[in-house]
Backbone as a chain_set.jsonl record, in Angstrom:
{"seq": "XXXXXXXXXXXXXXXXXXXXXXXXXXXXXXXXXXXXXXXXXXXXXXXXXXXXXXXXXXXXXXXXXXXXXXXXXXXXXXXXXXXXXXXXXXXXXXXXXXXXXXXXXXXXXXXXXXXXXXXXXXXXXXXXXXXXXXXXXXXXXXXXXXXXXXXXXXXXXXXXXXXXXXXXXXXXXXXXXXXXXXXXXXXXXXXX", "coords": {"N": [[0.529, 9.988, 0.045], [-2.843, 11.03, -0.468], [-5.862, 10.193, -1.093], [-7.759, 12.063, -2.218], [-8.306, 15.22, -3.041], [-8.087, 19.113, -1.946], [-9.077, 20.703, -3.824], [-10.997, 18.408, -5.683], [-12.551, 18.098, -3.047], [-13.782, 20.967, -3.568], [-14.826, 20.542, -6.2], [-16.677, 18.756, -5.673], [-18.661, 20.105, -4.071], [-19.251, 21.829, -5.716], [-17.927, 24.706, -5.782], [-16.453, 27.385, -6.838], [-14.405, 30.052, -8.193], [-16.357, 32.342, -8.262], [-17.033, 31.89, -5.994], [-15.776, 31.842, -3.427], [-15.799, 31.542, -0.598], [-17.172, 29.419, -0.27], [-15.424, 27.058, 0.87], [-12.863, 27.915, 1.879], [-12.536, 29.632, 4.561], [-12.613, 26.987, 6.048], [-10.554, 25.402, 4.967], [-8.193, 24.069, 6.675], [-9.315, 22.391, 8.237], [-10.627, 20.679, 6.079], [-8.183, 19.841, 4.518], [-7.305, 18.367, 6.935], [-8.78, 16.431, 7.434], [-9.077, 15.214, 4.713], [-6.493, 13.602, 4.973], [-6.991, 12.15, 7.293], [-9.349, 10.687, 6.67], [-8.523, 9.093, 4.012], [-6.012, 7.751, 5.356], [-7.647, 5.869, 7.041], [-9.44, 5.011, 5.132], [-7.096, 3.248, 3.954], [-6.091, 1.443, 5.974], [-8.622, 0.211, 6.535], [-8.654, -1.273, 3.91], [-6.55, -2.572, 4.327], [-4.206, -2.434, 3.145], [-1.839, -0.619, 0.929], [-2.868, 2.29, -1.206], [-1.521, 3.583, -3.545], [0.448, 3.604, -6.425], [3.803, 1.365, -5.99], [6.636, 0.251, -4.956], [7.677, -2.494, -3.413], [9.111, -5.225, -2.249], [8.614, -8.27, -0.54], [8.008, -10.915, 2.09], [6.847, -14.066, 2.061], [5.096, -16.833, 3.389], [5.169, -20.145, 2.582], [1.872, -22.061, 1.525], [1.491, -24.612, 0.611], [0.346, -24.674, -1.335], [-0.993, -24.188, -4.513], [-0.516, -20.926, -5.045], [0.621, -17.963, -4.117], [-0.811, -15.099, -2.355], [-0.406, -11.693, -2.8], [-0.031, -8.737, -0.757], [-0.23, -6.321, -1.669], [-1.868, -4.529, -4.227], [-3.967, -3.451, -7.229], [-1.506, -5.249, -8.993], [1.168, -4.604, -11.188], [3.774, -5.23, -12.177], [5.685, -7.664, -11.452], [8.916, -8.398, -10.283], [10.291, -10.503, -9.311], [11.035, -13.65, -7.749], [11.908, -15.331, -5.34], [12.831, -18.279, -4.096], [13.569, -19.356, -0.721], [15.688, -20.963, 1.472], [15.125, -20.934, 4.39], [16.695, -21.699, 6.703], [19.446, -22.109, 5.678], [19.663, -19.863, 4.886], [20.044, -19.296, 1.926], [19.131, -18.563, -1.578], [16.825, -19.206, -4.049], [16.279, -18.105, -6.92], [13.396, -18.163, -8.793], [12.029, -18.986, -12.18], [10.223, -16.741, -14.223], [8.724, -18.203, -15.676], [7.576, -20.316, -14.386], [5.453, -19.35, -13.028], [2.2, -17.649, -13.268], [0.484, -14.627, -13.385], [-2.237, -13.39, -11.899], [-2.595, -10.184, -12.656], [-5.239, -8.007, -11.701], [-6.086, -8.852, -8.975], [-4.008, -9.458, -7.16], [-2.902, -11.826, -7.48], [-0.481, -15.387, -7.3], [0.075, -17.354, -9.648], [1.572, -20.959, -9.625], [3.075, -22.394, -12.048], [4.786, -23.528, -13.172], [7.063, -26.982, -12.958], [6.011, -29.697, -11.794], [6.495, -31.396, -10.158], [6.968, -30.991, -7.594], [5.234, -28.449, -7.983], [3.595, -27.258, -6.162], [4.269, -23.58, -3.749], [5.756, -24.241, -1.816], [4.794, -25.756, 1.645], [6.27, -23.366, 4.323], [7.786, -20.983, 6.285], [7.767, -17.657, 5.887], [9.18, -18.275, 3.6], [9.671, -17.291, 1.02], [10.317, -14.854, -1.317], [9.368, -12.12, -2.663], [9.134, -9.482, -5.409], [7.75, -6.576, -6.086], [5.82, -4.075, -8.193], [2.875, -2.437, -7.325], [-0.425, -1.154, -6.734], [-2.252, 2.07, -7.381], [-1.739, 4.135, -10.336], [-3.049, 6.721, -10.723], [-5.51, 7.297, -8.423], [-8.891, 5.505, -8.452], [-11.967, 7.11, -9.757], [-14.406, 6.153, -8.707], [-13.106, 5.55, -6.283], [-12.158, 7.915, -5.251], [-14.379, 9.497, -4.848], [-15.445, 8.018, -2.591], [-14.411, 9.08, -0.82], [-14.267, 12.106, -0.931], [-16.795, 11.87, -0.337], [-16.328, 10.906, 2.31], [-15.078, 13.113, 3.67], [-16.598, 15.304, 3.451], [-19.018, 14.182, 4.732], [-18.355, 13.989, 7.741], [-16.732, 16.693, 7.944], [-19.339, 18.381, 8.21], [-20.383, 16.945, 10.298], [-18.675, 17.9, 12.191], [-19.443, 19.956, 12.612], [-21.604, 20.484, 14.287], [-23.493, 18.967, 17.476], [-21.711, 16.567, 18.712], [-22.428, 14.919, 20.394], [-24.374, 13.866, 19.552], [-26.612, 11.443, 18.798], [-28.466, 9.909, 17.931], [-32.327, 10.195, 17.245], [-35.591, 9.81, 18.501], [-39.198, 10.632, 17.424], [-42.321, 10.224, 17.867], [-43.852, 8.429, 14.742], [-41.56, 9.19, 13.523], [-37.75, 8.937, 13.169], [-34.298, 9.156, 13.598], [-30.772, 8.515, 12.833], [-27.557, 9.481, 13.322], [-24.959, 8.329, 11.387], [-22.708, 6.023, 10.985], [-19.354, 6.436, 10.708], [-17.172, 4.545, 10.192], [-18.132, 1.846, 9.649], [-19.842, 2.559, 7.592], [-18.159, 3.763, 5.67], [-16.373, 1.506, 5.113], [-18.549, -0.896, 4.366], [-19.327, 0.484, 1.898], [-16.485, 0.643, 0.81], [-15.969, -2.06, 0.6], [-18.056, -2.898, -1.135], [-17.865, -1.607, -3.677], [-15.406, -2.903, -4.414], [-12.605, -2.815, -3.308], [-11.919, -4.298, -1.034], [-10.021, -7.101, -0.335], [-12.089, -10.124, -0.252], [-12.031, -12.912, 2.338]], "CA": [[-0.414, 10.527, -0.905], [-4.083, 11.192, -0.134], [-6.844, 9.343, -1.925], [-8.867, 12.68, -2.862], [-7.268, 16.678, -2.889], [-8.88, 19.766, -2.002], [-10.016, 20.647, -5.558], [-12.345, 17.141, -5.421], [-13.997, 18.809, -2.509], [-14.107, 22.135, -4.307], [-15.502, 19.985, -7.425], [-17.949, 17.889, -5.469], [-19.349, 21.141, -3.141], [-19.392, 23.016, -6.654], [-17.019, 25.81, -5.647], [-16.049, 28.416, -8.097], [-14.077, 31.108, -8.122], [-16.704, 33.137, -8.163], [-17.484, 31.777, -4.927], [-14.469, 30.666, -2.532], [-16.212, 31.338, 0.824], [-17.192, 28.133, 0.28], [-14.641, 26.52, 1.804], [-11.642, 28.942, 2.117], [-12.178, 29.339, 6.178], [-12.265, 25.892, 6.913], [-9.775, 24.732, 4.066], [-7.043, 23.585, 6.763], [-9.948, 21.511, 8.684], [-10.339, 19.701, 5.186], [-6.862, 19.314, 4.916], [-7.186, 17.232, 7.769], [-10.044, 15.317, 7.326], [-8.617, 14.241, 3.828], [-5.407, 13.088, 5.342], [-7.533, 11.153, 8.217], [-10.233, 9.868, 6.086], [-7.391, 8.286, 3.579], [-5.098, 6.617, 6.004], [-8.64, 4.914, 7.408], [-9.4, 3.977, 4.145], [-6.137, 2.001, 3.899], [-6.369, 0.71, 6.988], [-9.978, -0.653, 6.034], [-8.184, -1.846, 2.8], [-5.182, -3.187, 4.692], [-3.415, -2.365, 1.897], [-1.951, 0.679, 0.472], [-3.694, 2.135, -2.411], [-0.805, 4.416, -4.261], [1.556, 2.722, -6.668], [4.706, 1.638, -5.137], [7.363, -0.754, -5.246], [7.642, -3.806, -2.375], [10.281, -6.315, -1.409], [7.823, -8.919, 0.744], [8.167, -12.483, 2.273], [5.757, -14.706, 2.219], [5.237, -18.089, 3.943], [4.504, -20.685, 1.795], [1.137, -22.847, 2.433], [1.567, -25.858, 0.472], [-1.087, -24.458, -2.619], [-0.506, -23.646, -5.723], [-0.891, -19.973, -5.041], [0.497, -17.145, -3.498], [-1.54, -13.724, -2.534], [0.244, -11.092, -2.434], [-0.631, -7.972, 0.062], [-0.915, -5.51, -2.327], [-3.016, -5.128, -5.205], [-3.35, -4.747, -8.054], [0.119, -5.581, -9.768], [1.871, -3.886, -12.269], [5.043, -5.742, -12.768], [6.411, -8.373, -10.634], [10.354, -8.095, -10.471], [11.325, -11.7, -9.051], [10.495, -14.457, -6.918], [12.943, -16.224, -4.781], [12.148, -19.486, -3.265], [14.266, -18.745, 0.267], [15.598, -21.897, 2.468], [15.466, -20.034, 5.892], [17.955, -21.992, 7.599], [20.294, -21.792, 5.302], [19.974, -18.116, 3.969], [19.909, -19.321, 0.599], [17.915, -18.178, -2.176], [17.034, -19.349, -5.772], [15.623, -16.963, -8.416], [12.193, -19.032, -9.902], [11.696, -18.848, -13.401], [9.038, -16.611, -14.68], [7.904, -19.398, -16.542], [7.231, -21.04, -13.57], [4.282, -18.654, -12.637], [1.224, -16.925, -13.781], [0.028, -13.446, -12.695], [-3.459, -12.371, -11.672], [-2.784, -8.755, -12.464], [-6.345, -7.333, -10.942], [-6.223, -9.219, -7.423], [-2.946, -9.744, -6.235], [-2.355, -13.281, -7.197], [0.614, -15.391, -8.263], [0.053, -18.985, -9.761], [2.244, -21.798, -9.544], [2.513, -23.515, -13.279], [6.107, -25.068, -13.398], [8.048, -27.663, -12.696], [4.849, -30.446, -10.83], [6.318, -32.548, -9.251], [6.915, -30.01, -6.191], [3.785, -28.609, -8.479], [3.411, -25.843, -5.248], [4.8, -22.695, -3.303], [5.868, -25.259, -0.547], [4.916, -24.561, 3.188], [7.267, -22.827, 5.125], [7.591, -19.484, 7.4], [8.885, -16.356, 4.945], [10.132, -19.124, 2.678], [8.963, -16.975, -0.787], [10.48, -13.341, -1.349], [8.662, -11.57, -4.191], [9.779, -8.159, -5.591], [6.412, -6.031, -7.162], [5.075, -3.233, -8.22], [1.345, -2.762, -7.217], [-1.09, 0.184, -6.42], [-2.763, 2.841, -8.366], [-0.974, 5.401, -10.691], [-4.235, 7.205, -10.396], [-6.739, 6.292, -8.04], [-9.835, 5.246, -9.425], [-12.676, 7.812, -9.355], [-15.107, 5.796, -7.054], [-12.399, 5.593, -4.883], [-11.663, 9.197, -5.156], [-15.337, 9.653, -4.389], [-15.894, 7.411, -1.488], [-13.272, 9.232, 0.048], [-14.712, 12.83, -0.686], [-17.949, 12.025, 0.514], [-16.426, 10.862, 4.115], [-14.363, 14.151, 4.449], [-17.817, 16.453, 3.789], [-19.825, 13.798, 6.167], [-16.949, 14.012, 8.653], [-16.789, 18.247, 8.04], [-20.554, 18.46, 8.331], [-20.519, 16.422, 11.384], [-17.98, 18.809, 13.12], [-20.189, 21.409, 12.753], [-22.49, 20.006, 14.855], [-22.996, 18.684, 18.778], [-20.638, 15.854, 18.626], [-22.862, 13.878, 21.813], [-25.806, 13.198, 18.912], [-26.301, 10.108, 18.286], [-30.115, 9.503, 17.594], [-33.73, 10.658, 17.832], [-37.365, 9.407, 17.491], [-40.355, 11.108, 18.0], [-43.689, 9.169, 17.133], [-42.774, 7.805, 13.682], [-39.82, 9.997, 13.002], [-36.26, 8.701, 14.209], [-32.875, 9.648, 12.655], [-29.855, 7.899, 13.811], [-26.174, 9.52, 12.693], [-24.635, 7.463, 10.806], [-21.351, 5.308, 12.021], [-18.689, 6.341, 9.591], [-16.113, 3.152, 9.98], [-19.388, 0.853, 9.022], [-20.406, 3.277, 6.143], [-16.704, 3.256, 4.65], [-16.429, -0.201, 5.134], [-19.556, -1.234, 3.59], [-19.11, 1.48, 0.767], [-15.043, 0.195, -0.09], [-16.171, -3.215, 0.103], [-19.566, -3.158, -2.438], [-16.725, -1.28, -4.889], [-14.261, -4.301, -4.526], [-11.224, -2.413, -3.106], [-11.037, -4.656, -0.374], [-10.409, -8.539, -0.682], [-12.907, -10.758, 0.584], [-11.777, -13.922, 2.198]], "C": [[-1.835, 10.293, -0.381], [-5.054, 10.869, -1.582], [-8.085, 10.63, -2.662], [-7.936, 14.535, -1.992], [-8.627, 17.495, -2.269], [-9.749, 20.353, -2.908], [-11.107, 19.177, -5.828], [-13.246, 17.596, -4.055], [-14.478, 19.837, -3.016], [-15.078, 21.599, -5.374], [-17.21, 19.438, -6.62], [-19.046, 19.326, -4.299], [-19.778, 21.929, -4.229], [-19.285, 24.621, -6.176], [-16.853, 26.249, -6.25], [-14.972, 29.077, -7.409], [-14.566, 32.3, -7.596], [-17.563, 33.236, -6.476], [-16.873, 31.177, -3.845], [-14.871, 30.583, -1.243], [-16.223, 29.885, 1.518], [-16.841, 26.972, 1.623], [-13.072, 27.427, 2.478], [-11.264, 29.254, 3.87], [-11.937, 27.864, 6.587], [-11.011, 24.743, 5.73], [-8.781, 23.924, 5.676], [-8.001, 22.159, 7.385], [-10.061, 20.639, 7.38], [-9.19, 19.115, 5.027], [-6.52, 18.127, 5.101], [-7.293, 16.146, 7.817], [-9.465, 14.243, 5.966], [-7.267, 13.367, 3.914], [-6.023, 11.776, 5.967], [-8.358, 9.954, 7.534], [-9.216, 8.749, 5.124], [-6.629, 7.116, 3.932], [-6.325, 5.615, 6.619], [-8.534, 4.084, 6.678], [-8.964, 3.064, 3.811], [-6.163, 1.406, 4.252], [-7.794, 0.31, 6.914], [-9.716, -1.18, 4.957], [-7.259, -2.652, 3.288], [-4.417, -3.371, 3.625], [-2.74, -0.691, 1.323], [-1.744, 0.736, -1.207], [-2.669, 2.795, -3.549], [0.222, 3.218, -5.38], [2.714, 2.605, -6.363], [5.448, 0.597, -5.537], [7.763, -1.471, -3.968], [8.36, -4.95, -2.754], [8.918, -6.922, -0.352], [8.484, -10.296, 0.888], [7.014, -13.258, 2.527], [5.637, -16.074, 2.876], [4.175, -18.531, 2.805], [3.107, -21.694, 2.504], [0.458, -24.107, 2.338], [0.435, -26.176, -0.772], [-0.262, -24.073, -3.207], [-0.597, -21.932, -6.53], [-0.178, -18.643, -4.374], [-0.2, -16.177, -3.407], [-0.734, -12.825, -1.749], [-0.66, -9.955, -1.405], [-1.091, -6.661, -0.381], [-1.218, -5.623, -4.361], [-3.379, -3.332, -5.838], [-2.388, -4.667, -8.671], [-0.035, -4.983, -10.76], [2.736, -4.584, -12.69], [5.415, -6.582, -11.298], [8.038, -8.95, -11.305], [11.409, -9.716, -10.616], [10.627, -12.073, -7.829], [10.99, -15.288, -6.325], [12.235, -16.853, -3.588], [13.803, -19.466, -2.158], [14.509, -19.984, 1.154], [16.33, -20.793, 3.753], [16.639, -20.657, 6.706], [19.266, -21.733, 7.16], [20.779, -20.291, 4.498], [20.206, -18.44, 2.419], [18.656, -19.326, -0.282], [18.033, -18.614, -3.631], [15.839, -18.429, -6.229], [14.488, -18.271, -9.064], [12.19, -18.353, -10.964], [10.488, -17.736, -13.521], [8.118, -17.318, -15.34], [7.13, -20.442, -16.09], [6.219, -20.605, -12.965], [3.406, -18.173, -13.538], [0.641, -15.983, -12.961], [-1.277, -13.12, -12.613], [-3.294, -11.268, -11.295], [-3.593, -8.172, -11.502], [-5.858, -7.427, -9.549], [-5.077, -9.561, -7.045], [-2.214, -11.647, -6.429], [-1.084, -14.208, -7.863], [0.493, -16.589, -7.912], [0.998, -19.751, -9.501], [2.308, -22.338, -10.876], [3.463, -24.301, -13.635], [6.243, -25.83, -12.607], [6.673, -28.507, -10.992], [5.29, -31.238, -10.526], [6.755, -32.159, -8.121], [5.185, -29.244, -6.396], [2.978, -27.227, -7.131], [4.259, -24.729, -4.579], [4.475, -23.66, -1.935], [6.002, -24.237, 0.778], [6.002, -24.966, 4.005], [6.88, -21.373, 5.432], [8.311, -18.493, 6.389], [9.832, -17.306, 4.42], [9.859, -18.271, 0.918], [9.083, -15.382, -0.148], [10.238, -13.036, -2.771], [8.753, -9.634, -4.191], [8.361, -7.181, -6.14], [6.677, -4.877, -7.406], [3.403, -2.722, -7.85], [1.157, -1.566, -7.012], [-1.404, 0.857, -8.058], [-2.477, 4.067, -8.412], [-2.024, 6.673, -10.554], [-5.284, 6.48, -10.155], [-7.855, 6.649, -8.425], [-10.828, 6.215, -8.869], [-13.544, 7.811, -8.227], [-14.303, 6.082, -6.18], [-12.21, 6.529, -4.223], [-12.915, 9.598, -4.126], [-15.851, 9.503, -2.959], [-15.414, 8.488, -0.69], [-13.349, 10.741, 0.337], [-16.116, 13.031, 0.124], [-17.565, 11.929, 2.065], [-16.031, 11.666, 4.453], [-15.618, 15.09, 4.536], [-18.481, 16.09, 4.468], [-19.113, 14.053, 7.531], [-16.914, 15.909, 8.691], [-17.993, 18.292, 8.342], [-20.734, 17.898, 9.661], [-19.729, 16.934, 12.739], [-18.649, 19.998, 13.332], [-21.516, 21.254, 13.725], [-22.237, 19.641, 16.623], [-22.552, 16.66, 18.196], [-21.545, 14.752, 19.59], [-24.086, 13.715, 20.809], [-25.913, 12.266, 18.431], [-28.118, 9.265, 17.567], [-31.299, 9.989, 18.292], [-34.712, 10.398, 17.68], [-38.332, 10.469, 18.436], [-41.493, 10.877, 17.342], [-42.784, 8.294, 16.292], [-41.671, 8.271, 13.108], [-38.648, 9.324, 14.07], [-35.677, 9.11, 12.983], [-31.834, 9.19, 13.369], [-28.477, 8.34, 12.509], [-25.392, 8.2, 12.125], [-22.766, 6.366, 11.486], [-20.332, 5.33, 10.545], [-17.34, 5.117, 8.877], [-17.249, 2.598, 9.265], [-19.93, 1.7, 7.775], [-19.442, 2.91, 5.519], [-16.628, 1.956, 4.666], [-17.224, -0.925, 3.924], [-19.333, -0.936, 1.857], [-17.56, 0.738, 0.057], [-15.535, -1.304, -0.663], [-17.438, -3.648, -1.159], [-18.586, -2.247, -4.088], [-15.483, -2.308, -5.117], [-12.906, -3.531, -4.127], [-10.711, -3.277, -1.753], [-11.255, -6.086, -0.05], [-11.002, -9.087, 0.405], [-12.082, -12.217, 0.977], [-12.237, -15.399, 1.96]], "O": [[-1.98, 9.219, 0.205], [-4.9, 11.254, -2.741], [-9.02, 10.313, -3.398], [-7.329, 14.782, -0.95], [-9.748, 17.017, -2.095], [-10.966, 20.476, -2.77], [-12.192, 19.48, -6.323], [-14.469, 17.459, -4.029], [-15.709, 19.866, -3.036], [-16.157, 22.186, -5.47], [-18.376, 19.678, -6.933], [-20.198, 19.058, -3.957], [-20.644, 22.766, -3.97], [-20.168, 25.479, -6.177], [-17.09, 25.456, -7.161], [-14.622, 28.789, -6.264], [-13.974, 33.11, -6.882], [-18.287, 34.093, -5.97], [-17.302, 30.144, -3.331], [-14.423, 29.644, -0.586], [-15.856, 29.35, 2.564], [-17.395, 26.428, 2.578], [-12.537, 27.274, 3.576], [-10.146, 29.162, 4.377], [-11.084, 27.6, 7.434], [-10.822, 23.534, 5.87], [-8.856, 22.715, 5.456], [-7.602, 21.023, 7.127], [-9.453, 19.587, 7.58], [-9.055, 17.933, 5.341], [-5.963, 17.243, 4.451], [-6.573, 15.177, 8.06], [-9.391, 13.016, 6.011], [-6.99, 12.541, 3.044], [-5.81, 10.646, 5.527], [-8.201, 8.743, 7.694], [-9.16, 7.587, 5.525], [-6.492, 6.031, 3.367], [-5.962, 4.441, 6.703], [-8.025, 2.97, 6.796], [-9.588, 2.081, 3.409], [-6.258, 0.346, 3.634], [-7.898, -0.168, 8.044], [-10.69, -1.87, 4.656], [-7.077, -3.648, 2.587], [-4.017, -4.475, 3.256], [-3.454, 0.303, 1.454], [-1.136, 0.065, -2.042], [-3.049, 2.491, -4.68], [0.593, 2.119, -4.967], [3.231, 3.722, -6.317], [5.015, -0.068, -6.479], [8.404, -0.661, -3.299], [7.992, -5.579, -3.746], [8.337, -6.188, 0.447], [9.289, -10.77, 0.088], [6.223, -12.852, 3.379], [6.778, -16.505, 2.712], [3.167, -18.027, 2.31], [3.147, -22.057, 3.679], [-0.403, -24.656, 3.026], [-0.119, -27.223, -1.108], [0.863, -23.685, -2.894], [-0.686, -21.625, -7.718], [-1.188, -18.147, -3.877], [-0.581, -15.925, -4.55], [-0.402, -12.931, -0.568], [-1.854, -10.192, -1.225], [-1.967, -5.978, 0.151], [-0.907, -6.396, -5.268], [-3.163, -2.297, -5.207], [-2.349, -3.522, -9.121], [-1.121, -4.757, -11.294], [2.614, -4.727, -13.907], [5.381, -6.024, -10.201], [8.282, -9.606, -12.318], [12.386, -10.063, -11.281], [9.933, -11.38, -7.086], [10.577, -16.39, -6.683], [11.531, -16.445, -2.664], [14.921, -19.542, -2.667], [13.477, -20.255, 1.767], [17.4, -20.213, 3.935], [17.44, -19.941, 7.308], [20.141, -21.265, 7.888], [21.752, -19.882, 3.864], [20.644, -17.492, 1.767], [17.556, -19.814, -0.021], [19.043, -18.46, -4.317], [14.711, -18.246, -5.772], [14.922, -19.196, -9.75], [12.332, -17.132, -10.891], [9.625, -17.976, -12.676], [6.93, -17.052, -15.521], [6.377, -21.204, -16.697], [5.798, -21.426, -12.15], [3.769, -18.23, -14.713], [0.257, -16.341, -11.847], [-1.555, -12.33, -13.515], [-3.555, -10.898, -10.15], [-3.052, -7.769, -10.472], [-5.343, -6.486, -8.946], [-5.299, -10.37, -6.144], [-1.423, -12.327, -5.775], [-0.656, -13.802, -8.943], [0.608, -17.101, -6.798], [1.734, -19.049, -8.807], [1.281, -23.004, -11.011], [3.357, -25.39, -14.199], [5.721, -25.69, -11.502], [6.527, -28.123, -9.832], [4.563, -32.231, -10.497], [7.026, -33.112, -7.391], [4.254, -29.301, -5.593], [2.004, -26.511, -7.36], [5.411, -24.972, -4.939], [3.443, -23.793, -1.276], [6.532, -23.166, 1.075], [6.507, -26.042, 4.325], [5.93, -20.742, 4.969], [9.509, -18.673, 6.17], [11.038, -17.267, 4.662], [9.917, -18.883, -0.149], [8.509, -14.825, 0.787], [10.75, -13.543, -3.769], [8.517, -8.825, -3.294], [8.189, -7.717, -7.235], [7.723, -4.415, -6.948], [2.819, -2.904, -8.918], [2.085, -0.758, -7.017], [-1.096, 0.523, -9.202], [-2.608, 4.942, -7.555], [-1.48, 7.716, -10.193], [-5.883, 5.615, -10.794], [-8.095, 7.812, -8.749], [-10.796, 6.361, -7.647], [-13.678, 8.598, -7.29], [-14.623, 6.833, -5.259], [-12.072, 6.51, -3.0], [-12.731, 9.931, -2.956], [-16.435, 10.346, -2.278], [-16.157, 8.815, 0.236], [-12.83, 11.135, 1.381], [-16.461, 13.926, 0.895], [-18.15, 12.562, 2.944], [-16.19, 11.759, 5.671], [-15.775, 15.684, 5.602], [-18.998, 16.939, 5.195], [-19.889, 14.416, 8.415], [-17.154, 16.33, 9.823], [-17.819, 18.185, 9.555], [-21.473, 18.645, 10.304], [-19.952, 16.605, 13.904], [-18.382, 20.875, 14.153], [-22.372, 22.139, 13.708], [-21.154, 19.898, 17.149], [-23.161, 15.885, 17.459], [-21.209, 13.582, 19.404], [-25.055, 13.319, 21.457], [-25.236, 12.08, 17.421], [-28.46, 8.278, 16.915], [-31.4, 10.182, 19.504], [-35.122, 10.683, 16.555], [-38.245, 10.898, 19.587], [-41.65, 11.347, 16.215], [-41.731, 7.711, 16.548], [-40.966, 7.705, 12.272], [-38.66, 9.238, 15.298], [-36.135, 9.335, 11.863], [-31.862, 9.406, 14.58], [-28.336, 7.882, 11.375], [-25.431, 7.122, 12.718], [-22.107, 6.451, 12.523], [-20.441, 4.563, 9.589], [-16.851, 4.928, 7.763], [-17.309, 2.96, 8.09], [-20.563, 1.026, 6.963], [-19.499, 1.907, 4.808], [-17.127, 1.459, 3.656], [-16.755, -1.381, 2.881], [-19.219, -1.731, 0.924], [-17.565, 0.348, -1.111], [-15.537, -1.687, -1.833], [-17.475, -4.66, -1.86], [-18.833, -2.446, -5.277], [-14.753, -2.276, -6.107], [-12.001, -3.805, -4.916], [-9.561, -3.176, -1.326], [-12.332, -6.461, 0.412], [-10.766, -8.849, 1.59], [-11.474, -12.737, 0.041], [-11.401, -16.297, 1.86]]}, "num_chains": 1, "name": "protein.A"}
């Protein structure tokens, strides 16, 4: 799934009907761009943004915490504390945790006198749900603006990179470090 359609560029170019030129020749080049720009996004999220359902393992690290990898939760299924050598697994309590829906996180609150998600290597398999049933408008946004900077920038010589003359300069912009900047000042991608 793609983080922003062709109708969100149609919307944000203010396309009509009564005016499809718009984009109509270069529709497949958008296409593209919203495919490309997307999977970046993720990959600058290290996360994927859709809602989904995940089987993970986690190594424990001796806190009272796990963080999961994606974000943010919907329903967490089950949480089996995993002895690797022996391939055996116990089912934890729900009672034994607490969920930070938003960010990905999953407390520790039973049973203290272990009191943590003890360290070990992919000792902690956790079942979720996470992602977004619809992604959030900014997000939608961010994500139209880089396909029309990104189209706009194909239309162009490709070897430009900056110019001054007296007090005038202009320097293209670097679109990894824009998205970047841009996901992270919206909080889509955790800080450590």
């Amino acid at each position: 799934m793609t983080l922003c359609n062709i109708e969100d560029i149609y919307t944000y170019l203010r396309a009509t009907d009564s005016n499809p030129s718009v984009l109509s020749t270069d529709e497949k080049l958008y296409e593209f761009l919203i495919n490309a720009i997307s999977d970046k996004i993720k990959k600058i999220c290290d996360r994927d943004l859709e809602a989904a359902t995940y089987t993970e393992y986690y190594d424990g690290k001796g806190t009272n915490y796990l963080l999961l990898k994606q974000w943010p939760i919907s329903q967490v299924s089950s949480i089996y504390s995993r002895s690797v050598g022996s391939g055996g697994e116990t089912l934890i309590d729900s009672s034994y945790y607490d969920i930070n829906y938003d960010n990905g996180e999953i407390y520790y609150v039973g049973n203290f006198s272990t009191g943590l998600f003890s360290q070990g290597s992919r000792n902690y398999k956790v079942s979720y749900t996470a992602g977004y049933t619809d992604i959030p408008d900014d997000l939608k946004l961010i994500c139209v603006k880089a396909v029309v900077n990104e189209f706009n920038k194909s239309k162009k010589d490709g070897n430009f990179k900056a110019e001054k003359l007296g007090d005038y300069s202009y320097t293209v912009s670097n679109i990894d470090a824009d998205l970047k900047n841009e996901i992270q000042l919206a909080g889509y991608i955790r800080l450590a």
